[in-house]
Biopython code that builds the backbone (N, CA, C, O; Angstrom):
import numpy as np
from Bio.PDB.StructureBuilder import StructureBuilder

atoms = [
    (1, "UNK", "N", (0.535, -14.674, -28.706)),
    (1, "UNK", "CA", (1.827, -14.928, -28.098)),
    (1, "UNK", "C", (1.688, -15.248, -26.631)),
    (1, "UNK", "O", (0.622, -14.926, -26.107)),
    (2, "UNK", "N", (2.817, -15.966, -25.726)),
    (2, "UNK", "CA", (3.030, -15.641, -24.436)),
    (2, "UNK", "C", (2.530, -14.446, -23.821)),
    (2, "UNK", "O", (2.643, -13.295, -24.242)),
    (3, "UNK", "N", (1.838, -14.939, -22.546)),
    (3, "UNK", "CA", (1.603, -13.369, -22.119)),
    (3, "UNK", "C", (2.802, -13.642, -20.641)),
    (3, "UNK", "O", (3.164, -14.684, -20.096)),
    (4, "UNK", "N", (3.124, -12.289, -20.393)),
    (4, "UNK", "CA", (4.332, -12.057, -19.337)),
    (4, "UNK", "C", (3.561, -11.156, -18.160)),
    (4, "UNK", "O", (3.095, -10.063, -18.482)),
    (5, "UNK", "N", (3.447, -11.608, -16.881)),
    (5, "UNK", "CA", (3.176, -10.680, -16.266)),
    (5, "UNK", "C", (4.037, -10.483, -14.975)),
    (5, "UNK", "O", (4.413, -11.404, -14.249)),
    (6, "UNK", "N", (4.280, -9.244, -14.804)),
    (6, "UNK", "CA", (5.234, -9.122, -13.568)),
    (6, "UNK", "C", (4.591, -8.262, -12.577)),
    (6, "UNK", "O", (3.973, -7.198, -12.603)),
    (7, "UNK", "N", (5.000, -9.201, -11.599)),
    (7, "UNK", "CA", (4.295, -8.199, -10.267)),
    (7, "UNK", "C", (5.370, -7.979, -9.439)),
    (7, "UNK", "O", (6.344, -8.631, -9.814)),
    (8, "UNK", "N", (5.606, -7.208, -8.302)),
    (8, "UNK", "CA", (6.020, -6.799, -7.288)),
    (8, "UNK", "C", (4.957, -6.578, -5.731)),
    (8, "UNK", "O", (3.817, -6.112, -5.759)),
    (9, "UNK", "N", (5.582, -6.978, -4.651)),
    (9, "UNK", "CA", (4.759, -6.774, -3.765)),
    (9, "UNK", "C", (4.363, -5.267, -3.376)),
    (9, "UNK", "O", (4.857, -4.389, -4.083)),
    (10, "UNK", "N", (3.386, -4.817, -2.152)),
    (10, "UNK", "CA", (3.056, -3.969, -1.790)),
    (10, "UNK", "C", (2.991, -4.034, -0.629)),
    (10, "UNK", "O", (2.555, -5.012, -0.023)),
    (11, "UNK", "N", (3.498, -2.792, -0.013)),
    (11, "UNK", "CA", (2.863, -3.002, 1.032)),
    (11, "UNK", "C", (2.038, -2.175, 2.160)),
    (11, "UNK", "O", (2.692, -1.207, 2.549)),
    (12, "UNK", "N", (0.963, -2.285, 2.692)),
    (12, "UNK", "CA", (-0.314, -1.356, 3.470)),
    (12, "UNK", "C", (-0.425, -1.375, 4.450)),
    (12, "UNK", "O", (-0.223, -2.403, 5.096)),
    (13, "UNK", "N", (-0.772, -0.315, 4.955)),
    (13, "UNK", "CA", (-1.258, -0.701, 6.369)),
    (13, "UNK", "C", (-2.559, -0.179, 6.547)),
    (13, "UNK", "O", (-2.973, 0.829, 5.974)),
    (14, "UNK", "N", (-3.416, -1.101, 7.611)),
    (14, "UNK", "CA", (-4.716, -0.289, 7.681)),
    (14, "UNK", "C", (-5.233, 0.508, 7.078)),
    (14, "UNK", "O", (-4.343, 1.283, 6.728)),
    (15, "UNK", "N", (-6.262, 0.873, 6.669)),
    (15, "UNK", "CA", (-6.879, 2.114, 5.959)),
    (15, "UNK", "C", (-6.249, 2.699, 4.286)),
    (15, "UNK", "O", (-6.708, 3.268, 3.296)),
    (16, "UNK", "N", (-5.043, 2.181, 4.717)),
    (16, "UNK", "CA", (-4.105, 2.163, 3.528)),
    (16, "UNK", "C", (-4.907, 1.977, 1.911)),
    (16, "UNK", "O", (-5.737, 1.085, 1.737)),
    (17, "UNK", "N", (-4.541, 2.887, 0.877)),
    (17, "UNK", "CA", (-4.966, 2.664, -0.743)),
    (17, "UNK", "C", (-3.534, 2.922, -1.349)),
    (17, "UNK", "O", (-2.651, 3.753, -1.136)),
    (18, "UNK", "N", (-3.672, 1.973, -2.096)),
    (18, "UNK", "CA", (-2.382, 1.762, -3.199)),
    (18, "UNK", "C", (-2.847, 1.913, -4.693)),
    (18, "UNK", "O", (-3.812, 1.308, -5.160)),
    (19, "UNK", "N", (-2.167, 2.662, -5.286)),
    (19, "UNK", "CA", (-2.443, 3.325, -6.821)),
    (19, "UNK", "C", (-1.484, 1.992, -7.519)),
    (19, "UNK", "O", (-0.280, 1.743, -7.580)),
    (20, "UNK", "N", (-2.300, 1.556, -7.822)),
    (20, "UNK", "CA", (-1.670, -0.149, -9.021)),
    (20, "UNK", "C", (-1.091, 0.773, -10.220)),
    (20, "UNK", "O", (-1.934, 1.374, -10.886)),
    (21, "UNK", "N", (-0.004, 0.903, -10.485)),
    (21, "UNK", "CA", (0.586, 1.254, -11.835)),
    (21, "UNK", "C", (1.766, 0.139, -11.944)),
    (21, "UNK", "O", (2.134, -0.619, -11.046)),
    (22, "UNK", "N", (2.265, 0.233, -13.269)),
    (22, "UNK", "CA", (3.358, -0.400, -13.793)),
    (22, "UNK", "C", (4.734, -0.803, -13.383)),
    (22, "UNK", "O", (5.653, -1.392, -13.952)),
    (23, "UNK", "N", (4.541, -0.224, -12.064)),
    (23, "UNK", "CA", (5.452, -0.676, -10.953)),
    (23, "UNK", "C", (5.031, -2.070, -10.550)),
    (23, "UNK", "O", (5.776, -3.044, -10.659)),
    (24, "UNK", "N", (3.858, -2.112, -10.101)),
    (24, "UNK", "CA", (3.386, -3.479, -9.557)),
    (24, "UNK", "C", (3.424, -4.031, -10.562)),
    (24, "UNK", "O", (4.453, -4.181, -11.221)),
    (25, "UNK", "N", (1.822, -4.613, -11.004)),
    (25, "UNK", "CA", (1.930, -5.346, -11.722)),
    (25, "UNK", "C", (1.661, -5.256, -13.543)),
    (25, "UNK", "O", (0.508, -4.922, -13.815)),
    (26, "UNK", "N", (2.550, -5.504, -14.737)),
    (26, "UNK", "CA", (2.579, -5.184, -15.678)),
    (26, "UNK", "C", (2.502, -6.275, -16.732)),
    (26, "UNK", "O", (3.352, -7.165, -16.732)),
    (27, "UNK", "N", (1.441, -6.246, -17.706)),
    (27, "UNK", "CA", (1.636, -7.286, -18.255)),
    (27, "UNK", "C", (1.705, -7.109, -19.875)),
    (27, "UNK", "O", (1.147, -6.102, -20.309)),
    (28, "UNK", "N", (2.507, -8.226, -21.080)),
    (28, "UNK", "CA", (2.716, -7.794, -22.177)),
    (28, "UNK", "C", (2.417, -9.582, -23.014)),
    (28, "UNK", "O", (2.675, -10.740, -22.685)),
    (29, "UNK", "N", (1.870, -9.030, -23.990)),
    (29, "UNK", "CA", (2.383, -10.402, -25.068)),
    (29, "UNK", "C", (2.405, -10.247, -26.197)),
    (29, "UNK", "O", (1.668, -10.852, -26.976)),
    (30, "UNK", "N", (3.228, -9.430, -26.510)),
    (30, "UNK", "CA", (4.364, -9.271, -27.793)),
    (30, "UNK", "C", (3.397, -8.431, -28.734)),
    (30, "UNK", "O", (3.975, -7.981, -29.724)),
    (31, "UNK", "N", (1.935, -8.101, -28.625)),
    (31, "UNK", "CA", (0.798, -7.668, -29.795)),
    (31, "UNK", "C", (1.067, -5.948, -29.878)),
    (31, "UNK", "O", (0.894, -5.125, -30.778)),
    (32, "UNK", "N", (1.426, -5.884, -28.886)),
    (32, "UNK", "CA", (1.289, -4.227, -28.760)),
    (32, "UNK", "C", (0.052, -3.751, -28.909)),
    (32, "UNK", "O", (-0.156, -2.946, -29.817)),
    (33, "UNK", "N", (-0.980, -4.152, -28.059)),
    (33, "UNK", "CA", (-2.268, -3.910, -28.220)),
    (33, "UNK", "C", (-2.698, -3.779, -26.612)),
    (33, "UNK", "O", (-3.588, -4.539, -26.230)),
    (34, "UNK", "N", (-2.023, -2.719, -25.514)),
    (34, "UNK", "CA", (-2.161, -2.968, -23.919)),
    (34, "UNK", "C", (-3.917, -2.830, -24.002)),
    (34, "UNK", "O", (-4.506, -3.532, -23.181)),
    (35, "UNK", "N", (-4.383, -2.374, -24.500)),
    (35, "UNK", "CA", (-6.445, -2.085, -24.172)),
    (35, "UNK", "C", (-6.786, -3.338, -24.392)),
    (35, "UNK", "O", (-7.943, -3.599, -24.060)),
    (36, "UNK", "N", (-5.966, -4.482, -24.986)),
    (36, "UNK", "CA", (-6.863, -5.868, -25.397)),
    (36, "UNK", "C", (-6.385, -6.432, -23.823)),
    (36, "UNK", "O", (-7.255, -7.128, -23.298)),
    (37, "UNK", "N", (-5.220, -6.246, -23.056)),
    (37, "UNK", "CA", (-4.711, -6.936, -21.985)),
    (37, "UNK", "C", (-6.353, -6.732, -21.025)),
    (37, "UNK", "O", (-7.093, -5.788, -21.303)),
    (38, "UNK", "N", (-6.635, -7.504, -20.186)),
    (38, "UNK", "CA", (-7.539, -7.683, -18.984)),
    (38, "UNK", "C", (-6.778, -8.344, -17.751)),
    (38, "UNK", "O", (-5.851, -9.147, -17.656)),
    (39, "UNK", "N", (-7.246, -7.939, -17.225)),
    (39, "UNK", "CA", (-6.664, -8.463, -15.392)),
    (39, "UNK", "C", (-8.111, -8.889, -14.844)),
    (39, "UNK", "O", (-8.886, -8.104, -14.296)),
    (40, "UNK", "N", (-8.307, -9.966, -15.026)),
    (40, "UNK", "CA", (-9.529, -10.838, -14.018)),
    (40, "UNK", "C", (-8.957, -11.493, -12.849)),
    (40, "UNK", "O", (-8.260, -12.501, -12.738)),
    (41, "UNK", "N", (-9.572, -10.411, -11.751)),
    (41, "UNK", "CA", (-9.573, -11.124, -10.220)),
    (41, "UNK", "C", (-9.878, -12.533, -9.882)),
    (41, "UNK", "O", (-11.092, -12.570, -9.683)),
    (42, "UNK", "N", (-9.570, -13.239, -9.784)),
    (42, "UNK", "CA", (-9.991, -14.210, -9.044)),
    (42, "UNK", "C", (-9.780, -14.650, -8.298)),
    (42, "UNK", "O", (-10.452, -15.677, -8.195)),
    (43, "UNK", "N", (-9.036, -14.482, -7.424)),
    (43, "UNK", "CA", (-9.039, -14.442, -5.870)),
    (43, "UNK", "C", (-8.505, -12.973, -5.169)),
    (43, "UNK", "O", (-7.395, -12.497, -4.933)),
    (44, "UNK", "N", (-10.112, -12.461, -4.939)),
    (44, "UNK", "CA", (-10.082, -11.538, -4.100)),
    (44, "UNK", "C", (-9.190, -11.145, -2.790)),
    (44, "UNK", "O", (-8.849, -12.038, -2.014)),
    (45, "UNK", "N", (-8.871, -9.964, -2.595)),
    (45, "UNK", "CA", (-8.301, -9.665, -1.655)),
    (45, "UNK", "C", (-8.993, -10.085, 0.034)),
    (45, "UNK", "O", (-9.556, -9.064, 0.430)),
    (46, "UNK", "N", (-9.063, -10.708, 0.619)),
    (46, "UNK", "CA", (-9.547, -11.024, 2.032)),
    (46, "UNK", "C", (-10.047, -9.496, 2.656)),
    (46, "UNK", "O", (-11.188, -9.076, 2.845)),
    (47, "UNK", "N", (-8.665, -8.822, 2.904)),
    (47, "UNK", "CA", (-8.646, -7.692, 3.587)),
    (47, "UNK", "C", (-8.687, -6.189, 2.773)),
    (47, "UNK", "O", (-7.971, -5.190, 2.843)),
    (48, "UNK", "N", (-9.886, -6.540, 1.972)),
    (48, "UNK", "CA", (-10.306, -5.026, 1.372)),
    (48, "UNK", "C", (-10.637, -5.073, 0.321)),
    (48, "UNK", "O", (-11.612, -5.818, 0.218)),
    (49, "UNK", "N", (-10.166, -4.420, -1.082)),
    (49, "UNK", "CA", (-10.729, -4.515, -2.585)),
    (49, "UNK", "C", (-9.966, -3.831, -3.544)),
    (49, "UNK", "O", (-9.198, -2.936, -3.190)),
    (50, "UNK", "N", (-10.138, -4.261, -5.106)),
    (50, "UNK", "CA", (-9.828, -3.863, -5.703)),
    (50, "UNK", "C", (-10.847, -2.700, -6.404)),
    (50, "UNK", "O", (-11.983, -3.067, -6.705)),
    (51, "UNK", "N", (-10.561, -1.714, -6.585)),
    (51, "UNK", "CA", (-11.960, -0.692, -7.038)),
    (51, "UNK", "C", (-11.478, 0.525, -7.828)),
    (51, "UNK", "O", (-10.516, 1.094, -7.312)),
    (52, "UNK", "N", (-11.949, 1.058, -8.996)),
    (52, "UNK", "CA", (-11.493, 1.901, -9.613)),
    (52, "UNK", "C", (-11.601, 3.435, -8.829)),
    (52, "UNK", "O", (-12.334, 3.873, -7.942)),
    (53, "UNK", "N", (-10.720, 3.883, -9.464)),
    (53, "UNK", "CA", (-10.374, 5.191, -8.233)),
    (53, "UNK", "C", (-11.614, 6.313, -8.566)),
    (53, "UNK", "O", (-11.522, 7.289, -7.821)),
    (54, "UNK", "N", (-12.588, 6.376, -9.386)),
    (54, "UNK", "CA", (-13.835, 7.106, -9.800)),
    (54, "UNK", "C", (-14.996, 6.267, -9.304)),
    (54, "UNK", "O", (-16.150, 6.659, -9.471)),
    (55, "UNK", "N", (-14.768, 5.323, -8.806)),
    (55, "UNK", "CA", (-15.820, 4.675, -7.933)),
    (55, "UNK", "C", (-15.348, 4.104, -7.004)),
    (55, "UNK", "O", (-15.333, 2.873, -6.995)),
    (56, "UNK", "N", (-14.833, 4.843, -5.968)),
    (56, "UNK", "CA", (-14.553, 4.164, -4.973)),
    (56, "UNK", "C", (-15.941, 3.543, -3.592)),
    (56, "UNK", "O", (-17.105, 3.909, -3.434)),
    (57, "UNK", "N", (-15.039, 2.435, -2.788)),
    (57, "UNK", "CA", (-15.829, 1.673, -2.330)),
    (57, "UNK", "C", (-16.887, 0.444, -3.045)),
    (57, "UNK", "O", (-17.473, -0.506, -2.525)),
    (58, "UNK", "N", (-16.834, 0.902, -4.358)),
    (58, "UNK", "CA", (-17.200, -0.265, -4.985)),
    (58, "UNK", "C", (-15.884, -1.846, -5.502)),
    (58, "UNK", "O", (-14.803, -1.671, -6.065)),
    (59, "UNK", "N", (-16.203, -2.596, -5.269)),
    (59, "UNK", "CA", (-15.054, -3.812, -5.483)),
    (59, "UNK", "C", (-15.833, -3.465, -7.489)),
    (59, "UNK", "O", (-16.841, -3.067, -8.072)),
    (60, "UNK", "N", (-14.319, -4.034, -7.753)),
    (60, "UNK", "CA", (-14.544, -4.645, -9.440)),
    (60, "UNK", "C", (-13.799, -5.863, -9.560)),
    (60, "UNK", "O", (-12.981, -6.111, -8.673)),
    (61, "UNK", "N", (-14.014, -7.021, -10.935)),
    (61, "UNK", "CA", (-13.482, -7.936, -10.372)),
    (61, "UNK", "C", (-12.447, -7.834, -11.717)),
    (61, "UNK", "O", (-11.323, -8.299, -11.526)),
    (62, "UNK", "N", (-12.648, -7.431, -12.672)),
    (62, "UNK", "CA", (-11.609, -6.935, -13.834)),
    (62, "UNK", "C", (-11.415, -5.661, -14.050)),
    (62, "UNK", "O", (-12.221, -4.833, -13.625)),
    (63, "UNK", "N", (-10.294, -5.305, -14.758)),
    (63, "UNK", "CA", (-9.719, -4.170, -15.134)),
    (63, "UNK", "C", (-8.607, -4.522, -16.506)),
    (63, "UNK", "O", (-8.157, -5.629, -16.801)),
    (64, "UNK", "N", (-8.394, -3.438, -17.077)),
    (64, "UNK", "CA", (-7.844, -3.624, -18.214)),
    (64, "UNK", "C", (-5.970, -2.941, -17.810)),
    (64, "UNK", "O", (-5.538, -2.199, -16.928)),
    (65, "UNK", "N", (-5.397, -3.581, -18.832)),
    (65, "UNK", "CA", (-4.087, -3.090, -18.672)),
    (65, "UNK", "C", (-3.616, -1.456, -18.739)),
    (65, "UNK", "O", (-2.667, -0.971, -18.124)),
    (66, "UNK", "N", (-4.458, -0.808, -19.574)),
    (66, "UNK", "CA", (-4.931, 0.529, -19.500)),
    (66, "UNK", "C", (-5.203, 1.447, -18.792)),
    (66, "UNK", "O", (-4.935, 2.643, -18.907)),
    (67, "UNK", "N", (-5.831, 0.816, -17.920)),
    (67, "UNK", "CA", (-6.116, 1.285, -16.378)),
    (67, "UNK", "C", (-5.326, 1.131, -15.591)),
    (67, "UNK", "O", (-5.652, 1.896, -14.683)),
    (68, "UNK", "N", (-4.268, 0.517, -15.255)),
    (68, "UNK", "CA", (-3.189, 0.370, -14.809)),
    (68, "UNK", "C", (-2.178, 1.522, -15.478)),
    (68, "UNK", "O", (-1.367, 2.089, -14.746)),
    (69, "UNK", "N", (-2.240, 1.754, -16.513)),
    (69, "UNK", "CA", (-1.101, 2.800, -17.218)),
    (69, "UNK", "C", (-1.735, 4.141, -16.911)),
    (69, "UNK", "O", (-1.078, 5.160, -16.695)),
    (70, "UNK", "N", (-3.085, 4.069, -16.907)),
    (70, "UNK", "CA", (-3.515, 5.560, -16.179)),
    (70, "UNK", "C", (-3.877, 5.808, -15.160)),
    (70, "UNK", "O", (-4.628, 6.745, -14.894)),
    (71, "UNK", "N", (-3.281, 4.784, -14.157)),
    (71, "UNK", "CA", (-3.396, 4.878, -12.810)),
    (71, "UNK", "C", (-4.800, 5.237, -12.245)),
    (71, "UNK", "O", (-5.156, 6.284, -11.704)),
    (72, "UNK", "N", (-5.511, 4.102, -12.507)),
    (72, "UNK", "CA", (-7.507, 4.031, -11.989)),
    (72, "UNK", "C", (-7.908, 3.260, -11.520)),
    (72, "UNK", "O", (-9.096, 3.023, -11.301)),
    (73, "UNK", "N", (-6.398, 2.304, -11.083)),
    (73, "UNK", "CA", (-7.132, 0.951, -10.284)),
    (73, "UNK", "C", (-6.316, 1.186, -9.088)),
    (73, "UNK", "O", (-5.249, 1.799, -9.077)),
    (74, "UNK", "N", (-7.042, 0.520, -7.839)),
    (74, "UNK", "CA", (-6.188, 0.584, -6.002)),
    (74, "UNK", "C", (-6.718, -0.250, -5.720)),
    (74, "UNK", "O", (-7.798, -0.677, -6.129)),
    (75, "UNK", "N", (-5.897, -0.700, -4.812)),
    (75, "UNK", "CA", (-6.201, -1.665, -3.771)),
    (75, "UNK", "C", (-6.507, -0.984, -2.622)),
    (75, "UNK", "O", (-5.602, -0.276, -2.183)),
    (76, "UNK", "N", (-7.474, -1.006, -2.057)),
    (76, "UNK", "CA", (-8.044, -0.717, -0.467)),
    (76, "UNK", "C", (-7.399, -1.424, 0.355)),
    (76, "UNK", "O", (-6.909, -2.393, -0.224)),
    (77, "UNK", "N", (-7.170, -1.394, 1.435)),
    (77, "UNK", "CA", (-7.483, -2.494, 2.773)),
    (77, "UNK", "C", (-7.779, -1.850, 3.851)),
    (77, "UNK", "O", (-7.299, -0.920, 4.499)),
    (78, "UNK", "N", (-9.057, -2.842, 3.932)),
    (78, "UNK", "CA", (-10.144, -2.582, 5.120)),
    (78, "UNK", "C", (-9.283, -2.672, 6.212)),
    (78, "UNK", "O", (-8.345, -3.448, 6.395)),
    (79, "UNK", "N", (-9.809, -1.604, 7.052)),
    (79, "UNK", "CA", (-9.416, -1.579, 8.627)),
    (79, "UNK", "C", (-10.212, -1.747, 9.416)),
    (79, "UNK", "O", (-10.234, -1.245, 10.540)),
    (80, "UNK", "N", (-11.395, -2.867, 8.691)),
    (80, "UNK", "CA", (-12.231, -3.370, 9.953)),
    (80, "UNK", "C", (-12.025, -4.657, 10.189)),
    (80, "UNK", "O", (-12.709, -5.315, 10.973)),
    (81, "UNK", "N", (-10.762, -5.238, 9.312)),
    (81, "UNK", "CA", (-10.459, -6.926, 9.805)),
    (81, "UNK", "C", (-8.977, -6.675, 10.431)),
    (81, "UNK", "O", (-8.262, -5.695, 10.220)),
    (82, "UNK", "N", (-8.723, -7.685, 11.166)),
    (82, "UNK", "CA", (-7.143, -8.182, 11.682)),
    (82, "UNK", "C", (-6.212, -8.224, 10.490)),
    (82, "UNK", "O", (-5.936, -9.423, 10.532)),
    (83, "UNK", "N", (-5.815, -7.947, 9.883)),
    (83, "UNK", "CA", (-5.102, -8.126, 8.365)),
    (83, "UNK", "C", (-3.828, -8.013, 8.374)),
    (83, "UNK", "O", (-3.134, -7.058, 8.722)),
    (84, "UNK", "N", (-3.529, -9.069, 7.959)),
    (84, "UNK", "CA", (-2.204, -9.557, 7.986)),
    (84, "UNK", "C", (-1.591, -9.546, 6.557)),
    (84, "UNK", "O", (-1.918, -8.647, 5.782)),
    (85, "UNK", "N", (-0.692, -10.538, 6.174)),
    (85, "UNK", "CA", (-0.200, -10.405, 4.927)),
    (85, "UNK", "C", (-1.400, -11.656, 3.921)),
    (85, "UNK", "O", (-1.835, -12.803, 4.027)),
    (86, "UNK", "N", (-1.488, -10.391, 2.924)),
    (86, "UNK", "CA", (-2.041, -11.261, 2.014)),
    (86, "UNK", "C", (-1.922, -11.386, -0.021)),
    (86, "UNK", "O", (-1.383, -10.431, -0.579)),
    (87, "UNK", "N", (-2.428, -12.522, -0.876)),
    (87, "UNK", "CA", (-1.922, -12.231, -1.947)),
    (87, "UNK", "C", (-3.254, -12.047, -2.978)),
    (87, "UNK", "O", (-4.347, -12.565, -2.746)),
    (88, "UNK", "N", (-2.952, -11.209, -4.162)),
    (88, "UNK", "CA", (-3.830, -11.201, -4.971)),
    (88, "UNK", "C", (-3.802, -12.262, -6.061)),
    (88, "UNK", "O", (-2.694, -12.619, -6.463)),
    (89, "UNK", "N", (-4.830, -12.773, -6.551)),
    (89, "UNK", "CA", (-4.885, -13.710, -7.919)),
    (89, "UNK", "C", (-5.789, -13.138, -8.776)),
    (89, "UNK", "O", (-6.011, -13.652, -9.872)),
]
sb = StructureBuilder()
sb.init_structure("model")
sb.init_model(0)
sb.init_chain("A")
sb.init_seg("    ")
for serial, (resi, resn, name, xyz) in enumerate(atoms, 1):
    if name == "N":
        sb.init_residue(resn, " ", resi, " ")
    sb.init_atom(name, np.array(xyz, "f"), 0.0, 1.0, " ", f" {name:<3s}", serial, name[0])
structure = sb.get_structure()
């Protein structure tokens, strides 16, 4: 089926980590199967990373929809660049 994904912005400041749950961004296509959903990064965050919250400081570049429902994925942003507003893909 269609897949639907909805996001909402965020927003950080410096040093700042954000817990990605189903507030942000959520995605569905009609299977009822969320562990088959994947979220592949592809365009990295400039100003920091995406990284599971049991390994932090490591970047990952996928995550599953799952991980999002059990709240294990964040966004970092580094507070060693000028960082302004930026978007994820």
């Amino acid at each position: 089926g269609d897949i639907v994904l909805l996001a909402k912005p965020v927003t950080l400041t410096e040093g700042d980590r954000v817990t990605l749950t189903t507030d942000v961004p959520v995605a569905t296509d009609g299977t009822s199967k969320p562990e088959k959903l994947l979220y592949a990064v592809s365009l990295p965050p400039v100003h920091g990373q995406i990284e599971h919250i049991n390994y932090p400081g490591v970047p990952i570049s996928s995550y599953s929809q799952l991980d999002v429902v059990a709240q294990k994925v964040s966004h970092v942003l580094d507070n060693s660049h000028g960082a302004g507003k930026e978007a994820l893909r």
